[in-house]
PyMOL Python script that loads the backbone (N, CA, C, O; Angstrom):
from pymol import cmd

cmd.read_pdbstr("""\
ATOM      1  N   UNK A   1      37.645   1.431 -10.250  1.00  0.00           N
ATOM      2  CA  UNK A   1      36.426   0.777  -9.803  1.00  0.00           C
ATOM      3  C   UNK A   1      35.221   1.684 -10.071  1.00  0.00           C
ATOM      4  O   UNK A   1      35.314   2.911 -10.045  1.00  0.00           O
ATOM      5  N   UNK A   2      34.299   1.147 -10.282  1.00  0.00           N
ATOM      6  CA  UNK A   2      33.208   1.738 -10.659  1.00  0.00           C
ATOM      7  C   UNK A   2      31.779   1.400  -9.715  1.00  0.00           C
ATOM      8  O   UNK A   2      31.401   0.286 -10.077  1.00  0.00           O
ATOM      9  N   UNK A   3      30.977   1.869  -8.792  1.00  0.00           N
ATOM     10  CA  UNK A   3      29.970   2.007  -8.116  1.00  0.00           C
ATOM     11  C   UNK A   3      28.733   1.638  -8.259  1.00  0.00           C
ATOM     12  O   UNK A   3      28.138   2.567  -8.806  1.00  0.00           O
ATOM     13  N   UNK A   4      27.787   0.458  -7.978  1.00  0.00           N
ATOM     14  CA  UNK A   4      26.158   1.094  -8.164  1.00  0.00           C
ATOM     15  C   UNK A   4      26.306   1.544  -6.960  1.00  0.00           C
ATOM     16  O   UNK A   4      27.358   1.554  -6.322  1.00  0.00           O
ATOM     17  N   UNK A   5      24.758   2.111  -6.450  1.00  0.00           N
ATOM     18  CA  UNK A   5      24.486   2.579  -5.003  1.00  0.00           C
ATOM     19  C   UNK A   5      22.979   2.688  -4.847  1.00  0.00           C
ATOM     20  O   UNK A   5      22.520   3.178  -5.879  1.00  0.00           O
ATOM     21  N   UNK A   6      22.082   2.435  -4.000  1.00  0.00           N
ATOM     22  CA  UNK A   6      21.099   2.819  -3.450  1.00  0.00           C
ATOM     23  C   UNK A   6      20.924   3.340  -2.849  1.00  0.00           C
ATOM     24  O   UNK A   6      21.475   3.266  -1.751  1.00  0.00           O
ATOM     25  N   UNK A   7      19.858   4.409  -3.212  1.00  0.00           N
ATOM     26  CA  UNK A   7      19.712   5.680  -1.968  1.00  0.00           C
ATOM     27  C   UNK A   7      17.867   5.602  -1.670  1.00  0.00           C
ATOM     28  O   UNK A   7      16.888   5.544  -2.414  1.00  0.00           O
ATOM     29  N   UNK A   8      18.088   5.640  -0.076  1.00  0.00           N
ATOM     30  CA  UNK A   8      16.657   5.514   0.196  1.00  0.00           C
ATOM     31  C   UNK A   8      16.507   7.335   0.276  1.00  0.00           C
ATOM     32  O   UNK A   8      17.421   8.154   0.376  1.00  0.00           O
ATOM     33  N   UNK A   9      15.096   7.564   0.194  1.00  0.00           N
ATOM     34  CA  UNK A   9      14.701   8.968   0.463  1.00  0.00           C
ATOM     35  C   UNK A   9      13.889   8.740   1.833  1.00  0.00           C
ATOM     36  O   UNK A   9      12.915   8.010   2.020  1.00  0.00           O
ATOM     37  N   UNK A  10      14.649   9.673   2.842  1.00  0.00           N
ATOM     38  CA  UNK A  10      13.463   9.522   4.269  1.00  0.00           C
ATOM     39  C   UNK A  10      12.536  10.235   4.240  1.00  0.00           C
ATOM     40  O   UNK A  10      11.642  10.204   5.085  1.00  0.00           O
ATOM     41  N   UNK A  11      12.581  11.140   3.104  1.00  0.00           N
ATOM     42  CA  UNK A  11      11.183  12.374   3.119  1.00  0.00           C
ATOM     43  C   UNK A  11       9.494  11.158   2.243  1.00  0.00           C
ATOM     44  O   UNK A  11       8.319  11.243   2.600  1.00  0.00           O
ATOM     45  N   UNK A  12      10.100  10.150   1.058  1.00  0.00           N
ATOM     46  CA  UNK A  12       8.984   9.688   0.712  1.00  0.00           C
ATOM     47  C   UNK A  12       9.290   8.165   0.405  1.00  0.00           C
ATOM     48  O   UNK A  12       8.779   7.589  -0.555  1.00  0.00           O
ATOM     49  N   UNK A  13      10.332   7.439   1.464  1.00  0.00           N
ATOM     50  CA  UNK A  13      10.635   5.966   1.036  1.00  0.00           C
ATOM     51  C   UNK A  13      11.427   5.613   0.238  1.00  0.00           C
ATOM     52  O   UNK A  13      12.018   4.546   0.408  1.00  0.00           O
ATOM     53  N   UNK A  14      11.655   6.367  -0.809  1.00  0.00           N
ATOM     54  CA  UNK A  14      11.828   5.969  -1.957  1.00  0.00           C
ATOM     55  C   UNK A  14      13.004   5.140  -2.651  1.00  0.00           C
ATOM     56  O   UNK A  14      13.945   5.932  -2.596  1.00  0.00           O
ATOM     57  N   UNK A  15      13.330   4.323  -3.090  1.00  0.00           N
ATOM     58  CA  UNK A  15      14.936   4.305  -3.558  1.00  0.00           C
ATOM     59  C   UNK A  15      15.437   4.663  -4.963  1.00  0.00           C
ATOM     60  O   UNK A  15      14.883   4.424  -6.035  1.00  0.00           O
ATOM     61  N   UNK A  16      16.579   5.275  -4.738  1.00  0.00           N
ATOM     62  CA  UNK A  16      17.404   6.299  -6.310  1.00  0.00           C
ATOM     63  C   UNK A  16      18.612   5.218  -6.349  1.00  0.00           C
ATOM     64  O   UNK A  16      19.581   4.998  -5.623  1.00  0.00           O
ATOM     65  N   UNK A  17      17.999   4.540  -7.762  1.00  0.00           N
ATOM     66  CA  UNK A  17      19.348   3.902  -7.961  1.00  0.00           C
ATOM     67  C   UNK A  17      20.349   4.899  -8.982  1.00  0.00           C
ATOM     68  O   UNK A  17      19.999   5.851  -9.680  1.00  0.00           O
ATOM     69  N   UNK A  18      21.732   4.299  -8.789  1.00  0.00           N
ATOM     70  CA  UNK A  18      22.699   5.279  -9.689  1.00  0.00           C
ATOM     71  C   UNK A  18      24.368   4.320  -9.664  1.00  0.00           C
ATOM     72  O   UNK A  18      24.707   3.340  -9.001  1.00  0.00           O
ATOM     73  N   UNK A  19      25.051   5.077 -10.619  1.00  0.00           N
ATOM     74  CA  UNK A  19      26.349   4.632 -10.613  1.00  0.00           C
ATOM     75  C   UNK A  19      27.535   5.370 -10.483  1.00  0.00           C
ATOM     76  O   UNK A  19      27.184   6.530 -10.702  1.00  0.00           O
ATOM     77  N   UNK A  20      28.708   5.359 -10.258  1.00  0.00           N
ATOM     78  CA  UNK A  20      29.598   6.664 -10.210  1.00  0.00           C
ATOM     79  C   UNK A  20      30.948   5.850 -10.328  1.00  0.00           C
ATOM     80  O   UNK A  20      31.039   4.623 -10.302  1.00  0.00           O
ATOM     81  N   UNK A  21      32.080   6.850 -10.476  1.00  0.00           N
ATOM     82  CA  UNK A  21      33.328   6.380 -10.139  1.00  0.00           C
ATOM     83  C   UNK A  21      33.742   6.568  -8.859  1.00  0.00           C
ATOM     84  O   UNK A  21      34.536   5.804  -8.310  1.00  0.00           O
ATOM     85  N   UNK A  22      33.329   7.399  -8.408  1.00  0.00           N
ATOM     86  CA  UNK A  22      33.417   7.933  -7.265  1.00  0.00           C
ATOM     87  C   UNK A  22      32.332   7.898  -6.001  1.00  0.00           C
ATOM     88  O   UNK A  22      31.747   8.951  -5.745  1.00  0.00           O
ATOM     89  N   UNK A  23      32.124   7.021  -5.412  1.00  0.00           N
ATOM     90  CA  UNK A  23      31.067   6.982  -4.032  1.00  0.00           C
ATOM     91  C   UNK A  23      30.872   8.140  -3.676  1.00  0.00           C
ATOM     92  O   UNK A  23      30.106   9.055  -3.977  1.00  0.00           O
ATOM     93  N   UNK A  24      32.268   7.838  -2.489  1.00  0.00           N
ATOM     94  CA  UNK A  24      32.029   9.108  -1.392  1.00  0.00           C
ATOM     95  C   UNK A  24      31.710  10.481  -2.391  1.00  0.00           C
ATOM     96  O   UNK A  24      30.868  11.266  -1.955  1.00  0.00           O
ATOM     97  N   UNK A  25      31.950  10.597  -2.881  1.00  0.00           N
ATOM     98  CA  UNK A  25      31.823  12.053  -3.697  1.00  0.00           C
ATOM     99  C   UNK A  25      30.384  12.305  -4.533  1.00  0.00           C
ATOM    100  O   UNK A  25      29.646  13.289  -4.478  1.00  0.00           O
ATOM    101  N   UNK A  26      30.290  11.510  -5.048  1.00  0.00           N
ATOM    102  CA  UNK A  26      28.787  11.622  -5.393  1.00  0.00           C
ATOM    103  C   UNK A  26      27.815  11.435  -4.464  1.00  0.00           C
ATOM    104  O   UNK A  26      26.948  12.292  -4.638  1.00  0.00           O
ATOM    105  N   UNK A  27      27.501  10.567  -3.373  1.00  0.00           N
ATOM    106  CA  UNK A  27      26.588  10.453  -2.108  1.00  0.00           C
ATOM    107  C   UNK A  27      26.584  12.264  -1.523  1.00  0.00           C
ATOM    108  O   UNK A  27      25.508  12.799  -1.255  1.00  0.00           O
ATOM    109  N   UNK A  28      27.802  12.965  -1.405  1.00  0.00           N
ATOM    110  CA  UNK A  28      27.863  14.112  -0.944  1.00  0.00           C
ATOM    111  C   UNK A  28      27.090  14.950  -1.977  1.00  0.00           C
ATOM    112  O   UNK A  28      26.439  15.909  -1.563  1.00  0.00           O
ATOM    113  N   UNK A  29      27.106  14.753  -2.870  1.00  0.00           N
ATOM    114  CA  UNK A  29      26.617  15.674  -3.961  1.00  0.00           C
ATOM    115  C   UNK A  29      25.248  15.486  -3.836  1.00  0.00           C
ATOM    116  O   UNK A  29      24.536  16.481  -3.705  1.00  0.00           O
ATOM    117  N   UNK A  30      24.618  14.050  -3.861  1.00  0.00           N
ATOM    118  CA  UNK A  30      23.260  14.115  -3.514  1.00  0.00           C
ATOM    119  C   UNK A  30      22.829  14.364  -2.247  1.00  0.00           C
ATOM    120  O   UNK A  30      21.617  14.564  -2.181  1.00  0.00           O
ATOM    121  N   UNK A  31      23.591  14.431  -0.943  1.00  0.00           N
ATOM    122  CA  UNK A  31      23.254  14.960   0.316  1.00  0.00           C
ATOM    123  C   UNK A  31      22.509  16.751   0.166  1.00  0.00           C
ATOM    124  O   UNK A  31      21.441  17.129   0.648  1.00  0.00           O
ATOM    125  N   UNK A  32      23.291  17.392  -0.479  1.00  0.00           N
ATOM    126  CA  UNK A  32      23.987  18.337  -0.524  1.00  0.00           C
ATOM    127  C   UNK A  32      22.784  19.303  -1.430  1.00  0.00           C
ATOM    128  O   UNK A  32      22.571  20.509  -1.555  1.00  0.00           O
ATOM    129  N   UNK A  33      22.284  18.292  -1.855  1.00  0.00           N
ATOM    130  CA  UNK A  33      20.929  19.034  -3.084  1.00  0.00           C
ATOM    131  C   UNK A  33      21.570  19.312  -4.886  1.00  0.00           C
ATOM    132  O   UNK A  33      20.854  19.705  -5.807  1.00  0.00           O
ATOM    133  N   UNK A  34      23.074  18.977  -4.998  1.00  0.00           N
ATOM    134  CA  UNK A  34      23.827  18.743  -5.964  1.00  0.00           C
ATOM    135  C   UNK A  34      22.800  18.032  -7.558  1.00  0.00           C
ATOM    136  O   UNK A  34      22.724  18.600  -8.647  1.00  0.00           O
ATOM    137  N   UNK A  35      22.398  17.205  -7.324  1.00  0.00           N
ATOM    138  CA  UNK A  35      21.765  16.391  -7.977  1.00  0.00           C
ATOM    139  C   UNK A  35      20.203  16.187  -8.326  1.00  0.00           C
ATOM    140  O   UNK A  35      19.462  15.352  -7.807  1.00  0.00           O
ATOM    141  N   UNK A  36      19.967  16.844  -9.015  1.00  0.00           N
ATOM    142  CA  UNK A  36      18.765  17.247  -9.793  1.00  0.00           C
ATOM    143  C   UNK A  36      17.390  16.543  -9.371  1.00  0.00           C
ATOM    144  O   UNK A  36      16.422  17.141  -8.900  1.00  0.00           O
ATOM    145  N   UNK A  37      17.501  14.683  -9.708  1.00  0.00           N
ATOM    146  CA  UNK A  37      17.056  13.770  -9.607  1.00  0.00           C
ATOM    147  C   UNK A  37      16.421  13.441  -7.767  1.00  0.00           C
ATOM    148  O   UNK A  37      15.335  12.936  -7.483  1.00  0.00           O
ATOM    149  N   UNK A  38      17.503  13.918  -6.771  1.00  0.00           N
ATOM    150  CA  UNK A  38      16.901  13.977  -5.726  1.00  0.00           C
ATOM    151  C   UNK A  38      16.866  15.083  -4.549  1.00  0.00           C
ATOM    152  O   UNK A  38      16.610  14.774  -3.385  1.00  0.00           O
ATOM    153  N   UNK A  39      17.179  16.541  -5.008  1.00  0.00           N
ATOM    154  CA  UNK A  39      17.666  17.554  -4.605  1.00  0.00           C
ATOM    155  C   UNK A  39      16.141  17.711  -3.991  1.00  0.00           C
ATOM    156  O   UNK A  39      16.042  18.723  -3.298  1.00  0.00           O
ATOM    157  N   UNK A  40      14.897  16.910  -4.096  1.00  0.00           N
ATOM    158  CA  UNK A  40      13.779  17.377  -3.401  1.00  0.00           C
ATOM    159  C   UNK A  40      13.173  15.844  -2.777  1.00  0.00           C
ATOM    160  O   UNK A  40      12.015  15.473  -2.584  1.00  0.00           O
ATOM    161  N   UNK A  41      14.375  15.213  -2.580  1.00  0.00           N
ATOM    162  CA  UNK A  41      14.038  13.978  -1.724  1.00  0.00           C
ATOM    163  C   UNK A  41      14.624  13.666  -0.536  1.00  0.00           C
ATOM    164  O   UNK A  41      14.577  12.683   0.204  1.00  0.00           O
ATOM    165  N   UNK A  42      15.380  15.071  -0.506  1.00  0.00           N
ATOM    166  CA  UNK A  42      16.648  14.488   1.163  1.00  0.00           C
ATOM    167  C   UNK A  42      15.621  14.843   2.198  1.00  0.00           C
ATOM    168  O   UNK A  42      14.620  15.556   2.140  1.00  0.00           O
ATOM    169  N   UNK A  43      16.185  14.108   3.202  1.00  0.00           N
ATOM    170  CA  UNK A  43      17.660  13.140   3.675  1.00  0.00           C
ATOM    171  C   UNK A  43      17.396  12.257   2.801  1.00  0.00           C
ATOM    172  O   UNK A  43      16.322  12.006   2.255  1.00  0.00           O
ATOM    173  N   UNK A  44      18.807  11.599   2.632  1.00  0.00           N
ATOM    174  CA  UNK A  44      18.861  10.619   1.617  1.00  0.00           C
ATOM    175  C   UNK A  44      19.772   9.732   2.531  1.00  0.00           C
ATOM    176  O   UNK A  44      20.371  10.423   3.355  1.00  0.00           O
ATOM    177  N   UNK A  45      20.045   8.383   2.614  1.00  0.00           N
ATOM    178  CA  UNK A  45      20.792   7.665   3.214  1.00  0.00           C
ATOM    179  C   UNK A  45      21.493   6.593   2.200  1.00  0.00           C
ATOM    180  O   UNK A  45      20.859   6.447   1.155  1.00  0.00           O
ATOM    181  N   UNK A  46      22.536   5.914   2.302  1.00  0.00           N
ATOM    182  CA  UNK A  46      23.079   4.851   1.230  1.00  0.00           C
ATOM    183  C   UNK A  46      23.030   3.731   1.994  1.00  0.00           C
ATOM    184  O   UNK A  46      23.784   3.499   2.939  1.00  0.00           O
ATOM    185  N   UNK A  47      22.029   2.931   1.547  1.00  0.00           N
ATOM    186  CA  UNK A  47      21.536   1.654   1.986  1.00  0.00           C
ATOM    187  C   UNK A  47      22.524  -0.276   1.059  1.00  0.00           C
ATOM    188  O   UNK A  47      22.730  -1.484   1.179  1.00  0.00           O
ATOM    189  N   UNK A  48      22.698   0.816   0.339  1.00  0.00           N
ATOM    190  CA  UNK A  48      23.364  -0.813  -0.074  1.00  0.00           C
ATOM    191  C   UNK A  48      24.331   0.282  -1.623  1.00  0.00           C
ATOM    192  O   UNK A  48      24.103   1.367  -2.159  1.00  0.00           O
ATOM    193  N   UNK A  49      25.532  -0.936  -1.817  1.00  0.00           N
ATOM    194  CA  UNK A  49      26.021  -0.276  -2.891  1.00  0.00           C
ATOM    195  C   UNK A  49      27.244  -1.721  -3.695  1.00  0.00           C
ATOM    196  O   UNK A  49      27.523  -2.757  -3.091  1.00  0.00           O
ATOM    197  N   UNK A  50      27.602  -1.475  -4.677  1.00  0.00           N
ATOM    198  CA  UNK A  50      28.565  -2.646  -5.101  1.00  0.00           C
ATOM    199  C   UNK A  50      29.448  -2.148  -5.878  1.00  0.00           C
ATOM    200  O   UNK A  50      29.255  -1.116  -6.520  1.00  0.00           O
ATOM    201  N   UNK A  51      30.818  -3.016  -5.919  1.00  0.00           N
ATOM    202  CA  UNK A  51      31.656  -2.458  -6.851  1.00  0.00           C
ATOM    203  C   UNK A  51      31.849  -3.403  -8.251  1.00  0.00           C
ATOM    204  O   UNK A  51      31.614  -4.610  -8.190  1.00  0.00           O
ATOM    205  N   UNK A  52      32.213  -2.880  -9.290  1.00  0.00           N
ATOM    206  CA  UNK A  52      32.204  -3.402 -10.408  1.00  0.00           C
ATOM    207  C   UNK A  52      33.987  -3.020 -10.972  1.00  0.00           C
ATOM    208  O   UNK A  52      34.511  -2.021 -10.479  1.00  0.00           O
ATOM    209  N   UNK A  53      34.477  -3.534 -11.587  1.00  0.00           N
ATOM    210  CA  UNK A  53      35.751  -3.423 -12.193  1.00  0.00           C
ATOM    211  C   UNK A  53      35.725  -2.573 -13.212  1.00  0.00           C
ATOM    212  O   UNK A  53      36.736  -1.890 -13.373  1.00  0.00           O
ATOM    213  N   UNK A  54      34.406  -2.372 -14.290  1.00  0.00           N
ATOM    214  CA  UNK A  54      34.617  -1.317 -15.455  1.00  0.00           C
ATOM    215  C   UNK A  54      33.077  -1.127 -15.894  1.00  0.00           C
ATOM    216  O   UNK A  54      32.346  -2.061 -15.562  1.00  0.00           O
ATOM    217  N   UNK A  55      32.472  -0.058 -16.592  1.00  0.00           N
ATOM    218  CA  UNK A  55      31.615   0.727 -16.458  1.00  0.00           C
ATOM    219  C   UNK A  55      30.859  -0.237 -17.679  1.00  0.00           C
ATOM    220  O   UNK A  55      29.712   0.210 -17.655  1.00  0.00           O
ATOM    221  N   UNK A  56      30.876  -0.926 -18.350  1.00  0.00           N
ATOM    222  CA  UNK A  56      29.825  -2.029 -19.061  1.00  0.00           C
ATOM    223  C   UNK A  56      29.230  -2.835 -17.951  1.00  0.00           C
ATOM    224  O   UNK A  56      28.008  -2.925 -17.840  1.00  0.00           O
ATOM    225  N   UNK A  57      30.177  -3.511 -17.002  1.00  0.00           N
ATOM    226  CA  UNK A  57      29.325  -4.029 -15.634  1.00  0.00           C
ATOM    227  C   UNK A  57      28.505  -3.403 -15.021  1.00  0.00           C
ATOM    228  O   UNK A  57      27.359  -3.847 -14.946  1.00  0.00           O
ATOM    229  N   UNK A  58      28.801  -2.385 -14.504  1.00  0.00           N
ATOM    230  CA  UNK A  58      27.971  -1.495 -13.705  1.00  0.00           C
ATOM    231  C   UNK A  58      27.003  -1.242 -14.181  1.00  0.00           C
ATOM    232  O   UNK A  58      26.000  -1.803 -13.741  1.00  0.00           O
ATOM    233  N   UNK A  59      26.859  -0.159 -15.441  1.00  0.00           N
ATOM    234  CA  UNK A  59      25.646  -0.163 -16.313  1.00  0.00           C
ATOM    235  C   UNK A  59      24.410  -1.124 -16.415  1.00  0.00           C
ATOM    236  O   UNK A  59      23.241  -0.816 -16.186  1.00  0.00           O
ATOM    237  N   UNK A  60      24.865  -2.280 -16.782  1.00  0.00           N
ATOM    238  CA  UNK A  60      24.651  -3.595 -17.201  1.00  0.00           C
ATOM    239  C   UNK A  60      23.514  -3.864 -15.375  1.00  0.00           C
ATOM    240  O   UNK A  60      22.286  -3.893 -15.303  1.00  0.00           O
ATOM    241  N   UNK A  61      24.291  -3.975 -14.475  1.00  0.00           N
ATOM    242  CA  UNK A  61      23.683  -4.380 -12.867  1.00  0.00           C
ATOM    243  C   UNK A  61      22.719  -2.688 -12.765  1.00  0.00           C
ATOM    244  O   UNK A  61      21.797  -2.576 -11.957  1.00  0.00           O
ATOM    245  N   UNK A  62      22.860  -2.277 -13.090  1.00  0.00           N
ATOM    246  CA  UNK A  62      21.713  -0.761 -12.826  1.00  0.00           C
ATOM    247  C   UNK A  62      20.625  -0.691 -13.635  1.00  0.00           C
ATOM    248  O   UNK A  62      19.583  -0.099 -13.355  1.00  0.00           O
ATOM    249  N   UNK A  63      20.878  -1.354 -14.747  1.00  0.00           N
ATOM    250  CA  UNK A  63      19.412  -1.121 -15.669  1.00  0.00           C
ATOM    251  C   UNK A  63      18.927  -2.873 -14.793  1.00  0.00           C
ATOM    252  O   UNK A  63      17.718  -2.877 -14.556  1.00  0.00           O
ATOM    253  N   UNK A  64      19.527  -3.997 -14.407  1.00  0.00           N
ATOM    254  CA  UNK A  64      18.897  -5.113 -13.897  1.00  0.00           C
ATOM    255  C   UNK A  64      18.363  -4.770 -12.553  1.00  0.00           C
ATOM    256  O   UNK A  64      17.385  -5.410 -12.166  1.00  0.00           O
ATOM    257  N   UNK A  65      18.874  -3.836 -11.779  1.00  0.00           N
ATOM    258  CA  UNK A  65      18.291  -3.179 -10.550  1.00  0.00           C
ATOM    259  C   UNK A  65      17.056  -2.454 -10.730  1.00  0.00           C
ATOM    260  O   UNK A  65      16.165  -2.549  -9.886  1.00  0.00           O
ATOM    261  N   UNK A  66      16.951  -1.847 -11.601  1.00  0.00           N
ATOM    262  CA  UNK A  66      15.652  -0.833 -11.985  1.00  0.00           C
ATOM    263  C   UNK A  66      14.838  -1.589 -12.424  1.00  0.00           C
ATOM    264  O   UNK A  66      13.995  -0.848 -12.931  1.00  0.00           O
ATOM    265  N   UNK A  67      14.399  -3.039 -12.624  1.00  0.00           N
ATOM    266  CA  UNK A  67      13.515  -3.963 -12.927  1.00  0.00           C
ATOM    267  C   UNK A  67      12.564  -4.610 -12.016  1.00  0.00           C
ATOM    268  O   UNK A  67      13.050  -4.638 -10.885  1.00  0.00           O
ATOM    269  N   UNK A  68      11.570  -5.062 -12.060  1.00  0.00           N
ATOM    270  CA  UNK A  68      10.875  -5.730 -11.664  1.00  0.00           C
ATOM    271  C   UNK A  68      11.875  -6.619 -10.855  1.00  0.00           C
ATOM    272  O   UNK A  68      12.144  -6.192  -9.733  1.00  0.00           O
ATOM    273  N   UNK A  69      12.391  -7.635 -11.195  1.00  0.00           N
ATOM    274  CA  UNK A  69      13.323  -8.736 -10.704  1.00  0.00           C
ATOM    275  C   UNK A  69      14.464  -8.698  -9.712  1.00  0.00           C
ATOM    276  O   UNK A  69      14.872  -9.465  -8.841  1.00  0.00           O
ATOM    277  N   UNK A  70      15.024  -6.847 -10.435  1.00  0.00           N
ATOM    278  CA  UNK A  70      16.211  -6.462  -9.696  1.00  0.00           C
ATOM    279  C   UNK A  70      15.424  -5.952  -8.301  1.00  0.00           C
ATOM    280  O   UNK A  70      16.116  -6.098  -7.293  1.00  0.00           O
ATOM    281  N   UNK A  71      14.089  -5.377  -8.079  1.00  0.00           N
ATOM    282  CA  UNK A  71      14.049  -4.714  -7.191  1.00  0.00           C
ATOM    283  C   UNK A  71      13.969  -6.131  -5.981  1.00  0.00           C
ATOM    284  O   UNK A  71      14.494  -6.198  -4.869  1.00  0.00           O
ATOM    285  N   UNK A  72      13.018  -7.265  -6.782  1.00  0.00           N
ATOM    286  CA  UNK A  72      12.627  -8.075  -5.890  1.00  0.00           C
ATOM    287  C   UNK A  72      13.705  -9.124  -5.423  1.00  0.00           C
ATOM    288  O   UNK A  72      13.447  -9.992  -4.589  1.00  0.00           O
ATOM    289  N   UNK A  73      15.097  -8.954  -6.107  1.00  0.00           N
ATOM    290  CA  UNK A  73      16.444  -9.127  -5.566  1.00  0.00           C
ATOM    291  C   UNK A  73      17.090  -8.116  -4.610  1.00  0.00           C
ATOM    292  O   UNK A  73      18.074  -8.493  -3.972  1.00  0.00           O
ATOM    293  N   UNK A  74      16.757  -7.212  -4.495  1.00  0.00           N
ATOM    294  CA  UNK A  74      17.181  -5.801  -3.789  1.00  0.00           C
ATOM    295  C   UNK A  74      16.180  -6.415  -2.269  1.00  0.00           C
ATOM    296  O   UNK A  74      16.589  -7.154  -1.374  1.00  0.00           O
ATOM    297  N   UNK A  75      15.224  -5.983  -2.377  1.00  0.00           N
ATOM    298  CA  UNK A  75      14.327  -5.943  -1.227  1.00  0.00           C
ATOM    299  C   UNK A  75      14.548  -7.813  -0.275  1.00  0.00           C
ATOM    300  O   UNK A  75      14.075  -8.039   0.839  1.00  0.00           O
ATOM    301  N   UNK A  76      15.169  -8.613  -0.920  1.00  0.00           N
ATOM    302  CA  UNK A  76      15.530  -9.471  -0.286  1.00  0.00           C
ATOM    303  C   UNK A  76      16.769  -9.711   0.002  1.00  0.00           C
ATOM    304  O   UNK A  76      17.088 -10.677   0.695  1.00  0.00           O
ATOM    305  N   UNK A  77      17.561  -8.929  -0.454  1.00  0.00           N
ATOM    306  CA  UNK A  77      18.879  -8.856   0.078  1.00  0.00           C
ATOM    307  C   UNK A  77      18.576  -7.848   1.243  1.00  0.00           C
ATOM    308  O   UNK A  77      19.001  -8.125   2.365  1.00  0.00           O
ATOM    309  N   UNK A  78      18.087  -7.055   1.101  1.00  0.00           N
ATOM    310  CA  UNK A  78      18.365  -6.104   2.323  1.00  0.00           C
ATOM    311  C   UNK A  78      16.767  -6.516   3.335  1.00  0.00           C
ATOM    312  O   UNK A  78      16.496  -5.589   4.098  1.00  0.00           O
ATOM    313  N   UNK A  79      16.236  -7.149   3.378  1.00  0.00           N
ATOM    314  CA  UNK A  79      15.527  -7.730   4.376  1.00  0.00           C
ATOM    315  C   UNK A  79      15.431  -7.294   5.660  1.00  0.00           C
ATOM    316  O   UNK A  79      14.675  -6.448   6.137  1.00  0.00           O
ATOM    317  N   UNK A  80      16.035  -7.770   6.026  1.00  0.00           N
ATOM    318  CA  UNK A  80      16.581  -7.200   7.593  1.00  0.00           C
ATOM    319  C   UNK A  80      16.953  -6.276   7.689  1.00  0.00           C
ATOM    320  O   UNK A  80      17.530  -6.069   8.757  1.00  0.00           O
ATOM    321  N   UNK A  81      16.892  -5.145   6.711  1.00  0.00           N
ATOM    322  CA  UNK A  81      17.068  -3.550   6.956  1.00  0.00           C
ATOM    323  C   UNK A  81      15.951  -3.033   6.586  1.00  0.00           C
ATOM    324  O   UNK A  81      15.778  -2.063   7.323  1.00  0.00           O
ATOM    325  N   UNK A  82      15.121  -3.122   5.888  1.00  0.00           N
ATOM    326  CA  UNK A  82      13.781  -2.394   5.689  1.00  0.00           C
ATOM    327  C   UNK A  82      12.667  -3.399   6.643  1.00  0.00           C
ATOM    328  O   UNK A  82      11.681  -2.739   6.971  1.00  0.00           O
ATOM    329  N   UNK A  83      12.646  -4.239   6.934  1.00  0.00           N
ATOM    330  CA  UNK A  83      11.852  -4.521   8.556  1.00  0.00           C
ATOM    331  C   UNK A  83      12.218  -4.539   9.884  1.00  0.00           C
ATOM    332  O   UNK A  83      11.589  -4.930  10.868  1.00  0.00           O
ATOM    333  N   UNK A  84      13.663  -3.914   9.749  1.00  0.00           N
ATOM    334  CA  UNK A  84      13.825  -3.604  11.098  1.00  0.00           C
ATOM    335  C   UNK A  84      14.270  -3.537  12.102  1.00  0.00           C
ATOM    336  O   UNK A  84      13.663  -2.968  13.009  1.00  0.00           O
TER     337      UNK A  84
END
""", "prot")
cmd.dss("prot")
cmd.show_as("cartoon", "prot")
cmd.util.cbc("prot")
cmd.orient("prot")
């Protein structure tokens, strides 16, 4: 199985999208300052995440997440977690 994941940053809002084979193990790595991309954005929390069967899917849902469209699919799926 293969991972997207969203990570909010509590230091500036922000969300880090990404993919992995491995969840739990990569979320630790970005806790941890491991990861380049947000090693100056923690705390970091995992707000939403999905599984995919093989790494053309995943890919494929992460570049549609990083879009205009994907975000404004993101921010309405999780609704009721970013108001509150």
């Amino acid at each position: 199985m293969y991972y997207i994941y969203i990570l909010e940053s509590k230091k500036d809002n922000k969300f880090y999208t990404g993919y992995t084979k491995n969840l739990k193990l990569r979320f630790e790595q970005h806790c941890h300052g491991f990861v380049e991309s947000t090693k100056d954005r923690r705390p970091l929390t995992l707000i939403y995440y999905e599984a995919c069967l093989n790494q053309q899917d995943v890919t494929h849902q992460e570049k549609y997440l990083k879009t205009y469209l994907g975000k404004l699919f993101l921010r309405n799926r999780l609704k009721s977690y970013l108001t509150g």
